[in-house]
C-alpha positions as a LaTeX table, in Angstrom:
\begin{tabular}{lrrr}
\hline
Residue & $x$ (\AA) & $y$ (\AA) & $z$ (\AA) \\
\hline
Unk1 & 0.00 & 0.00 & 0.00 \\
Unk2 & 1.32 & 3.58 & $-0.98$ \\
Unk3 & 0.16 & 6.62 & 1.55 \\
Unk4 & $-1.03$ & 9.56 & $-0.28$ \\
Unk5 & $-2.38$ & 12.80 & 1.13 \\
Unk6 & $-5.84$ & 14.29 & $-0.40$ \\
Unk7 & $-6.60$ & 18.24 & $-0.25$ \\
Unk8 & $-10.44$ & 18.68 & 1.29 \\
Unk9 & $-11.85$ & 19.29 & $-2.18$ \\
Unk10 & $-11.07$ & 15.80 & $-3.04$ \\
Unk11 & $-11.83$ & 14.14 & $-0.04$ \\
Unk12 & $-15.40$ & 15.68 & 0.13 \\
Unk13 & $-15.51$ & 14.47 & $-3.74$ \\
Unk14 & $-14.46$ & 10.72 & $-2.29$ \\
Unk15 & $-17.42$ & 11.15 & 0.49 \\
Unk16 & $-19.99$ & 12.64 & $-1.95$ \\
Unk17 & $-19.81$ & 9.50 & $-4.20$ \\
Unk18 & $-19.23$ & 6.41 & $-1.32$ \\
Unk19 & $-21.70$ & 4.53 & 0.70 \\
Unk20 & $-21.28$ & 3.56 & 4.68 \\
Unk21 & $-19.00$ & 0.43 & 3.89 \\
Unk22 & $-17.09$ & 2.22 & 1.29 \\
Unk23 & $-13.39$ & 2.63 & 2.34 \\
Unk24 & $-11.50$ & 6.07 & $-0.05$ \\
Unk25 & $-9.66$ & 2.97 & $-2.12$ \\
Unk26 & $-13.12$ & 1.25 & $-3.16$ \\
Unk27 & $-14.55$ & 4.64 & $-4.02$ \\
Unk28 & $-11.64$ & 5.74 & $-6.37$ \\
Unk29 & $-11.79$ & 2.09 & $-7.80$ \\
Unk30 & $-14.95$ & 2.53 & $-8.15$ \\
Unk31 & $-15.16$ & 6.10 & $-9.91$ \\
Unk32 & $-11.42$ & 5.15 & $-12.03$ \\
Unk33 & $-13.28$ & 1.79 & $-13.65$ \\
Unk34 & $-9.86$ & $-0.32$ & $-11.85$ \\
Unk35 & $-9.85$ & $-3.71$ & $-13.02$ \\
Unk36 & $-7.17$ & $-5.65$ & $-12.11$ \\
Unk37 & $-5.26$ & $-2.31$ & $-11.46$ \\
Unk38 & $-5.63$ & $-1.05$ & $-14.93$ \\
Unk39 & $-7.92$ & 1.63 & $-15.94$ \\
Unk40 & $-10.78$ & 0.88 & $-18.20$ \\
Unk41 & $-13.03$ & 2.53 & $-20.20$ \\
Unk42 & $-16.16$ & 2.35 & $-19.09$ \\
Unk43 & $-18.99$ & 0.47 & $-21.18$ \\
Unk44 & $-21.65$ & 3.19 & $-22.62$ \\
Unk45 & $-25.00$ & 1.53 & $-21.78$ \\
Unk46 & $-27.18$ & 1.64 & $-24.71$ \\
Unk47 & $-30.71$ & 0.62 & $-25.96$ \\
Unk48 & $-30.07$ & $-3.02$ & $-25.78$ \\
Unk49 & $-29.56$ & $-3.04$ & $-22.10$ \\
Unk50 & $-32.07$ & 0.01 & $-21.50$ \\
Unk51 & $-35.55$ & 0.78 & $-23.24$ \\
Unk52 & $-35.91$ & 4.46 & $-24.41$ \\
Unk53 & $-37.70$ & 6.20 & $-21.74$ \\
Unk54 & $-40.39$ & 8.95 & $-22.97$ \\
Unk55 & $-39.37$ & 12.16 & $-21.88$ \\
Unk56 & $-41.83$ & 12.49 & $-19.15$ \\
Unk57 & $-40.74$ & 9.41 & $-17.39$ \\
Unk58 & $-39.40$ & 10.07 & $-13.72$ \\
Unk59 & $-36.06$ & 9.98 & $-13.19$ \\
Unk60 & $-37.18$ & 7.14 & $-9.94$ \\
Unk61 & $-38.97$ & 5.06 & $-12.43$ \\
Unk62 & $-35.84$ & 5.22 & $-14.98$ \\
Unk63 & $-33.23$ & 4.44 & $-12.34$ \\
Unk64 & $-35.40$ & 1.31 & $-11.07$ \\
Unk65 & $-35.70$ & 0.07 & $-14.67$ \\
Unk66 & $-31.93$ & 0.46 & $-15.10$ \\
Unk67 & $-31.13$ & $-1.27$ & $-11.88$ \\
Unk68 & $-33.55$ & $-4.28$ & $-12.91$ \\
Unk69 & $-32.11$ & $-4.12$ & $-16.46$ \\
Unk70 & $-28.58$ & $-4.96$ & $-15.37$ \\
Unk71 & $-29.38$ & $-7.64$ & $-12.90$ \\
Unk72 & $-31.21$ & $-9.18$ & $-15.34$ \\
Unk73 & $-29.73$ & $-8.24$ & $-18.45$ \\
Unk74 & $-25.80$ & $-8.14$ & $-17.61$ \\
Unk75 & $-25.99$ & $-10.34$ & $-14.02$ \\
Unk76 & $-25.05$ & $-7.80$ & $-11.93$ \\
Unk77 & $-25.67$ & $-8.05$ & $-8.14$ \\
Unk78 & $-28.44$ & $-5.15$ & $-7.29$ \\
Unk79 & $-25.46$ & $-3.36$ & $-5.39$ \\
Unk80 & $-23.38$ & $-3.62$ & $-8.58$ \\
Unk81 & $-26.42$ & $-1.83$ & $-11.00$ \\
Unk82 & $-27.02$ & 0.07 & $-8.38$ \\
Unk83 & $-23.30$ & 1.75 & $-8.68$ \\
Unk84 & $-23.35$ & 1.32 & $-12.09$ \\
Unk85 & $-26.92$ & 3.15 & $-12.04$ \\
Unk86 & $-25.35$ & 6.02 & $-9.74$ \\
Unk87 & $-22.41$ & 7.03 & $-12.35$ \\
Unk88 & $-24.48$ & 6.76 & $-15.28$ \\
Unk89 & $-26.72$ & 9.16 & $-13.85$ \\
Unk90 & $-23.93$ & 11.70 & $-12.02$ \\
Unk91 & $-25.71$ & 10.88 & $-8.97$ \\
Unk92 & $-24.72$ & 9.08 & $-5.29$ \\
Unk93 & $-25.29$ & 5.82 & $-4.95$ \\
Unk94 & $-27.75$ & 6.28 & $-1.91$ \\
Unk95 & $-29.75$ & 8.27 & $-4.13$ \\
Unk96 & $-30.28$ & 5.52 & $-6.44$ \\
Unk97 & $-30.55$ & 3.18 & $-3.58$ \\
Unk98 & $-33.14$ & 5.52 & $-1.71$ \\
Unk99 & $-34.99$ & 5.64 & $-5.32$ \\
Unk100 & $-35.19$ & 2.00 & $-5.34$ \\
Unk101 & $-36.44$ & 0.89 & $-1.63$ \\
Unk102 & $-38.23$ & 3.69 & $-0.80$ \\
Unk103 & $-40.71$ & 4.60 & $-3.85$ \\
Unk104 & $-41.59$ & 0.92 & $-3.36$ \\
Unk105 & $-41.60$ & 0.77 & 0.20 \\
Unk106 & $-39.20$ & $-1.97$ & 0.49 \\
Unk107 & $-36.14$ & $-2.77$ & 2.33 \\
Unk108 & $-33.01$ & $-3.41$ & $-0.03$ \\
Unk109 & $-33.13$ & $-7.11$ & 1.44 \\
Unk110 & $-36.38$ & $-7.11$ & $-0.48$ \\
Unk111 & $-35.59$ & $-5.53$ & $-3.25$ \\
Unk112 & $-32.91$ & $-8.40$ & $-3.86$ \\
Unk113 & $-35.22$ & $-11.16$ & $-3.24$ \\
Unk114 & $-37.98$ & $-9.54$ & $-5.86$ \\
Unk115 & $-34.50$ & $-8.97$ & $-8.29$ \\
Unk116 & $-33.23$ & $-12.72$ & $-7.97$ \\
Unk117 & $-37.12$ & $-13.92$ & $-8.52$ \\
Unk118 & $-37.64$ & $-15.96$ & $-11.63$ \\
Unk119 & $-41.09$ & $-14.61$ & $-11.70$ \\
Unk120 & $-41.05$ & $-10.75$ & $-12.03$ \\
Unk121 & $-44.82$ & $-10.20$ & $-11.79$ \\
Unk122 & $-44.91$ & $-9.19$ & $-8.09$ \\
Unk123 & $-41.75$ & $-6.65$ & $-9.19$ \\
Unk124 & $-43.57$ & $-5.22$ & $-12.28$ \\
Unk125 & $-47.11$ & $-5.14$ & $-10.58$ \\
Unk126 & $-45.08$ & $-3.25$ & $-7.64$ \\
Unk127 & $-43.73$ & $-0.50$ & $-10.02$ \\
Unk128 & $-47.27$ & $-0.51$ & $-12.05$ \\
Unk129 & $-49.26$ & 0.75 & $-8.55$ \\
Unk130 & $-46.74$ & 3.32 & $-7.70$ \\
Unk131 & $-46.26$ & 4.77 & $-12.02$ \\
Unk132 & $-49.87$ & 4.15 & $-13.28$ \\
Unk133 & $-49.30$ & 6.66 & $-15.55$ \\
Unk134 & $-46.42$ & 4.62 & $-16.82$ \\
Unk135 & $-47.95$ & 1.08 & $-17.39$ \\
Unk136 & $-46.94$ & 0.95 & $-20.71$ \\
Unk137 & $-43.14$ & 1.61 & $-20.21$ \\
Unk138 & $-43.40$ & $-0.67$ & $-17.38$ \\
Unk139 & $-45.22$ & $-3.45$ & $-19.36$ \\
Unk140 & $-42.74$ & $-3.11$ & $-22.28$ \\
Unk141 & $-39.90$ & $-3.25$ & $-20.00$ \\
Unk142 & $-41.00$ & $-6.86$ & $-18.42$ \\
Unk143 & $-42.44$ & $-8.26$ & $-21.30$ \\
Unk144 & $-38.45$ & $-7.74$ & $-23.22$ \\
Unk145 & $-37.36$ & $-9.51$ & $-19.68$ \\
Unk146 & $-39.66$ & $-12.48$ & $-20.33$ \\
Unk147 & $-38.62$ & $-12.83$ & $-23.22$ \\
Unk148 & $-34.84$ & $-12.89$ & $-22.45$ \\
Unk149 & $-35.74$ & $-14.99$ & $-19.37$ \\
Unk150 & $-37.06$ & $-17.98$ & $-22.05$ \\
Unk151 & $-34.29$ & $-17.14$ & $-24.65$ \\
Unk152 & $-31.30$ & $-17.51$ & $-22.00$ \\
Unk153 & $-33.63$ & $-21.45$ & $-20.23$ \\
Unk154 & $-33.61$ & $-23.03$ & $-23.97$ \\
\hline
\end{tabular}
């Protein structure tokens, strides 16, 4: 390990974007893409990972749709979209994370036990009650989910 001093600007940057369990070497790895110690470019997400949200969809509904799009989609661990989520966005992670458990009045314990369910109805009927306005995005969403779900079992 190498010691290096930060200036306040930067260490208030390093708090800004970490979580509670987040120690100032996870957070830069985190923010620098590290992978295996070498920087990497970071994937753009595009349409076949996310659908295209209308412009009057809210920025909750979008993040939850991108969090349940990676886990789904890529495999990532709901903490992992989560982050992803976050620097898409330019936003903290507990934002995201408050977003996600707290529109739907669930604990994040929940949250990963709806995520890692091979049936998705209670999710999407979840998301339909709190965006009615939104069932279409919503249904679109799941329905390109199912269909993945059968493509990736044959």
């Amino acid at each position: 390990m190498i010691k290096i001093e930060v200036d306040e600007k930067v260490y208030q940057y390093l708090k800004q974007n970490s979580t509670f369990e987040d120690s100032p070497n996870s957070v830069l790895h985190r923010l620098l893409h590290l992978v295996e110690g070498n920087i990497a470019i970071p994937e753009k997400r595009t349409a076949d990972i996310f659908p295209n949200f209308p412009l009057n969809t809210p920025k909750s509904l979008a993040e939850i749709i991108q969090v349940i799009c990676l886990v789904k989609k890529e495999g990532f661990t709901r903490q992992r979209a989560t982050r992803e989520v976050a620097d898409i966005r330019s936003v903290a992670i507990p934002t995201v994370t408050d977003k996600l458990c707290r529109q739907l009045g669930k604990t994040s314990n929940e949250i990963d036990e709806l995520l890692l369910s091979e049936n998705m109805e209670t999710f999407k009927l979840l998301l339909v009650k709190r965006f009615p306005y939104h069932v279409d995005l919503i249904e679109k969403t799941f329905l390109e989910l199912k269909i993945l779900d059968k493509g990736e079992k044959e």
